[in-house]
C-alpha positions in Angstrom: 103.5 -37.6 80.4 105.8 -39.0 77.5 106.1 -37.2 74.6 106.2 -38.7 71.0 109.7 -39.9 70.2 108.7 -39.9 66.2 106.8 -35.9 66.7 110.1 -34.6 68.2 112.2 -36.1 65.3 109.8 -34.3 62.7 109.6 -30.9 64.6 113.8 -30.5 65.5 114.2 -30.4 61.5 113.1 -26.9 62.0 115.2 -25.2 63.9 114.1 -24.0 67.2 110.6 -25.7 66.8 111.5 -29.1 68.6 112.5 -26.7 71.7 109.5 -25.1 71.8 107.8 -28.4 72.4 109.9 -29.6 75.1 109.2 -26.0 76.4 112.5 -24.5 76.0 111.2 -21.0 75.0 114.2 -19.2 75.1 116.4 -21.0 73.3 113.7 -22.2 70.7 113.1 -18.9 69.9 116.9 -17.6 69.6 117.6 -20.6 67.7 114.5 -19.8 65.0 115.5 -16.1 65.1 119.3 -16.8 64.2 118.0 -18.9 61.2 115.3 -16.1 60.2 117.9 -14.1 60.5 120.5 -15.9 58.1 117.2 -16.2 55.7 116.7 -12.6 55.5 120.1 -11.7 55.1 120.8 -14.3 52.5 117.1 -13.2 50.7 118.6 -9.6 50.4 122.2 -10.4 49.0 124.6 -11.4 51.4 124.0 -14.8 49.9 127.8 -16.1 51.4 125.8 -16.3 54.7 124.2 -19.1 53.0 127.0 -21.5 54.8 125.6 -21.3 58.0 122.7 -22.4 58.0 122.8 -26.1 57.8 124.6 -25.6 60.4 122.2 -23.9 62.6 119.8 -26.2 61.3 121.8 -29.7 62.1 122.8 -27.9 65.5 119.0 -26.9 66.7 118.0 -30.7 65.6 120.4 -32.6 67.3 120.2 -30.0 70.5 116.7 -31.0 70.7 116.7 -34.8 70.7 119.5 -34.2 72.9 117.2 -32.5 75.5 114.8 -34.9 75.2 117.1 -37.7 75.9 118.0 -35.7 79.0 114.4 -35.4 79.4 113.2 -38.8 79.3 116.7 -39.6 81.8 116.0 -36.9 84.1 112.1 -35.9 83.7 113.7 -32.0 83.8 114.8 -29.0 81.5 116.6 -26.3 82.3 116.2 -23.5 79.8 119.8 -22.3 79.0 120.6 -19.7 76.1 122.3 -20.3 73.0 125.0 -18.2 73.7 126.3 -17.1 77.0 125.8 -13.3 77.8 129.1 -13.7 79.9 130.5 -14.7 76.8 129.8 -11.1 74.6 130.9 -9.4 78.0 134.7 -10.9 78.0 134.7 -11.0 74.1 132.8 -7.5 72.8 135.7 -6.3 71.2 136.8 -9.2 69.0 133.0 -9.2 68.3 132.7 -5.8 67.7 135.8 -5.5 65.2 134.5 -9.2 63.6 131.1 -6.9 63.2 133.1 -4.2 61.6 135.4 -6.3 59.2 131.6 -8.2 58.3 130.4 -5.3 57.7 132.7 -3.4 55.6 133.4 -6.8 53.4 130.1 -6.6 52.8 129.8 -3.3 52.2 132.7 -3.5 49.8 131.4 -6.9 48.3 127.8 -5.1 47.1 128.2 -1.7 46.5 131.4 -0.4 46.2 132.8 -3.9 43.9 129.7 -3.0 41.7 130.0 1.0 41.3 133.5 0.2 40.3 133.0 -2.4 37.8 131.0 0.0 35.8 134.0 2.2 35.2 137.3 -0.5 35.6 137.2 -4.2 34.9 137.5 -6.2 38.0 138.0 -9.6 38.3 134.7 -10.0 41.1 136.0 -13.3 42.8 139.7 -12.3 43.1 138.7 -9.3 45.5 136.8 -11.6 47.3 139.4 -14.1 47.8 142.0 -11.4 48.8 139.3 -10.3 51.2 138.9 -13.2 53.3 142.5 -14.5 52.6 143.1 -10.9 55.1 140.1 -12.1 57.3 141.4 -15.4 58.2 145.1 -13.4 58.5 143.4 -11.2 61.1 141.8 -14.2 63.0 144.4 -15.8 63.5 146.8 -13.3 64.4 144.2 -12.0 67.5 144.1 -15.6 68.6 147.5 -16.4 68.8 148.1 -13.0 70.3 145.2 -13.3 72.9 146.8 -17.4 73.7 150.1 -15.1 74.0 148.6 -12.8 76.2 147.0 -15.6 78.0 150.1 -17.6 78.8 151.9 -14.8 80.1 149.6 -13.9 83.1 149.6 -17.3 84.1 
């Protein structure tokens, strides 16, 4: 049975929906609970979080009319994850310490920025800045190093 071409364009606008009526459970549902997730976070004031989700939402839409393209070539899906569990087994500590720097910039960002700037004047967005600016720093140093790293066992 062929599904509507015009009900899967209307339902992949929300992410994670158009999967669920293909049938891909799994990945319908981690793709709708990455963009609840961003909501919430983004509702309770980690609004820079904001930035990612278009791009969950343009992802999950053009993942599904994908699948259904494969699905009208193939008459099969195969159910695959979002993200590889392989993939937080080789990386957990650059996703751990990326957790931790998140973390304490946000951290810093709502509570300690505004506790301060009751007793000092601040400049808010120049903390920020510096912030990330010592972010990206930190990125780019661990790849490079791990590219390093990577080239020397070979």
């Amino acid at each position: 049975m062929q599904k509507p071409k015009r009900l899967i364009y209307l339902l992949s606008f929300f992410p994670g929906l158009g999967h669920f009526y293909l049938g891909l459970m799994n990945r319908g549902l981690q793709l709708m609970g990455i963009f609840f997730a961003l909501f919430y976070f983004t509702t309770i004031g980690f609004n820079n979080l904001f930035v990612f989700m278009p791009i969950i939402v343009f992802y999950a839409y053009f993942d599904a009319l994908e699948n259904y393209r494969y699905w009208l070539q193939y008459d099969e899906l195969k159910d695959h994850d979002v993200f590889e569990t392989a993939l937080f087994k080789e990386k957990k500590v650059f996703i751990g310490w990326g957790l931790i720097i998140l973390g304490g910039y946000f951290f810093l960002d709502n509570f300690v920025m505004r506790a301060l700037a009751q007793y000092f004047y601040l400049p808010h967005n120049f903390l920020e800045k510096l912030l990330m600016s010592f972010l990206f720093i930190f990125i780019g140093y661990r790849l490079l190093r791990s590219k390093k790293e990577e080239v020397t066992n070979e």
